[in-house]
C-alpha positions in Angstrom: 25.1 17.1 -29.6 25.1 20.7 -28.2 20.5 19.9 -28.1 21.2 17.1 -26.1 23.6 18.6 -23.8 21.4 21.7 -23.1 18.6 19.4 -22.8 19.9 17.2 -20.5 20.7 21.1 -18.1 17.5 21.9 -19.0 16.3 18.8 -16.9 19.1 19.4 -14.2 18.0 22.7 -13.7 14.2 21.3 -13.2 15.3 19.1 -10.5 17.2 21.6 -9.0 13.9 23.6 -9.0 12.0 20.8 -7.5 14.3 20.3 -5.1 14.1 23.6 -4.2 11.0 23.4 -3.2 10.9 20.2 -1.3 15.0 20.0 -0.2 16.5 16.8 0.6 16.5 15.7 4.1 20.3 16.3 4.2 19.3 20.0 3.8 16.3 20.2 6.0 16.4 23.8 7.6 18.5 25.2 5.3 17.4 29.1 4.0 16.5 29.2 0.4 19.9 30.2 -0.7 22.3 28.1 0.9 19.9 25.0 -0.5 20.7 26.1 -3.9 24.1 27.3 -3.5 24.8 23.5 -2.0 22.8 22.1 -5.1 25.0 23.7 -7.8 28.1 22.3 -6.4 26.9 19.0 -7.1 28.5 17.5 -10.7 26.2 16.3 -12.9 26.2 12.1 -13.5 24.0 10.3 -15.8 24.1 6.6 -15.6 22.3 3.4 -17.3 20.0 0.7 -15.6 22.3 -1.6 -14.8 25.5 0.8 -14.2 28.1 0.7 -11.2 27.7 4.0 -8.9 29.7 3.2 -6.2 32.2 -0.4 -5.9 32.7 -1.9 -2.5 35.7 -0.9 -1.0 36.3 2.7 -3.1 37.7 5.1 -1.3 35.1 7.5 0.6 35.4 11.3 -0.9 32.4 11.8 -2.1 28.5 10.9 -1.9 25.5 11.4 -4.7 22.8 12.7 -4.2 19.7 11.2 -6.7 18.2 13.8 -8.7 16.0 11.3 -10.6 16.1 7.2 -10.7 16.6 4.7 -8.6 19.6 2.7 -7.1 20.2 -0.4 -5.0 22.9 -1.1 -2.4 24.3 -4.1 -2.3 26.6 -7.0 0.1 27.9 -10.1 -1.3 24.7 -10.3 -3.3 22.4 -9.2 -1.0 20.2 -6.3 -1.5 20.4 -3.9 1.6 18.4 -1.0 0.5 16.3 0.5 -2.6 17.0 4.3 -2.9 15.1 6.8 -5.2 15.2 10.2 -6.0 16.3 13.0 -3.0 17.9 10.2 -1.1 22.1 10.9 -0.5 24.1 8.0 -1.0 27.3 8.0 1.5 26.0 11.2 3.8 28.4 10.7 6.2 31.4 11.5 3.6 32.5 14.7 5.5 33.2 12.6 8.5 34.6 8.8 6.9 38.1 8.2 6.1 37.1 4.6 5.1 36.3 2.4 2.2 32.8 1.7 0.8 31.1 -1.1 2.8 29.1 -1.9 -0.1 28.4 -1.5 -3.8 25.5 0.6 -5.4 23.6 0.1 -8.8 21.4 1.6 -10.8 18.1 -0.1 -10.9 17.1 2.4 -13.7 18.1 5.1 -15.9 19.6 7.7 -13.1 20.7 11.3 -12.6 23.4 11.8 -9.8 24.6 14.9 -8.4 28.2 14.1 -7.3 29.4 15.9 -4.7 33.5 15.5 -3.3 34.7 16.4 0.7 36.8 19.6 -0.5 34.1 21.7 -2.5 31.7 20.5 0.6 34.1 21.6 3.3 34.4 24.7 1.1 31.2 25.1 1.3 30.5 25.3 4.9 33.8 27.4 5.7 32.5 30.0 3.9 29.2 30.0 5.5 28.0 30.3 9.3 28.8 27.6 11.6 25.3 27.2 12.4 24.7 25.6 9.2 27.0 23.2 9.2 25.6 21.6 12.4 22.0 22.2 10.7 23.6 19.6 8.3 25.2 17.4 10.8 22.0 17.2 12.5 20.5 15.7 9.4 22.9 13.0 9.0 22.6 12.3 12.3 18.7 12.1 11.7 19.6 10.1 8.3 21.5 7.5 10.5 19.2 6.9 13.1 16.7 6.2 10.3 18.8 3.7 9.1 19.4 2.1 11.7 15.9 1.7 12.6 14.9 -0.2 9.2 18.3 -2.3 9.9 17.0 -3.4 13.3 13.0 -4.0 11.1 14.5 -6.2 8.9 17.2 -7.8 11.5 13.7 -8.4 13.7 12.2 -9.9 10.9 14.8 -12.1 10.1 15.0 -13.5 13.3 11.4 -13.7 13.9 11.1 -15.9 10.5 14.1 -18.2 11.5 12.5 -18.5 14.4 9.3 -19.2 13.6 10.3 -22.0 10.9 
């Protein structure tokens, strides 16, 4: 057991690395340090192919941030996006008080940093205020992506019904 669980840091800490090297978009323009520093607050989460991540209508305190895998968000049955590795699920967790609009599975075998609102405000209160609008910044940039491939698939849609 004790292999397996030093195995399974020994992967962790190769993601980190990776990620290191090519940071998240959520931590775009961050110095070296405070990347890593943000990455080792994350908690460690393995889950199955198959597995729940997040249930519509939890509570928002957290977001994941996929080290490795792939997940799928999903409403009443309909798939809304596929998500893989250095994508953040539920960025804007710092700034919602509300509950999930939607539910998230793995569509593999997945590793998910976990990361909750208090050690994240934590974070950034002990660090220069300038980063903490580097990072707000990004999940503005995060959002507008969004909601960019919402209004692709919206034209889509309506260019299809249209069409038939």
């Amino acid at each position: 057991m004790e292999n397996l669980q030093n195995n399974q840091s020994d992967i962790l800490k190769q993601h980190i690395r990776d990620f290191l090297k090519n940071p998240p978009h959520l931590l775009n323009n961050f110095h070296h340090e405070d990347v890593l520093a943000f990455l080792e607050l994350g908690v460690e989460e393995r889950f199955s192919m198959g597995d729940l991540v997040i249930g519509e209508g939890e509570y928002v305190n957290s977001a994941y941030l996929i080290a490795d895998g792939k997940v799928s968000v999903w409403k009443d049955n309909i798939e809304l996006a596929t998500l893989e590795r250095s994508s953040f699920l539920g960025e804007t967790f710092l700034f919602s008080k509300n509950n999930r609009m939607a539910k998230v599975l793995c569509e593999t075998d997945s590793l998910l940093l976990k990361y909750e609102r208090y050690e994240v405000l934590n974070y950034f209160r002990k660090r220069p205020e300038k980063l903490f609008n580097i990072f707000t910044k990004n999940i503005i940039e995060i959002q507008q992506k969004k909601i960019l491939n919402m209004n692709t698939q919206l034209y889509n849609l309506k260019k299809r019904i249209l069409n038939k």
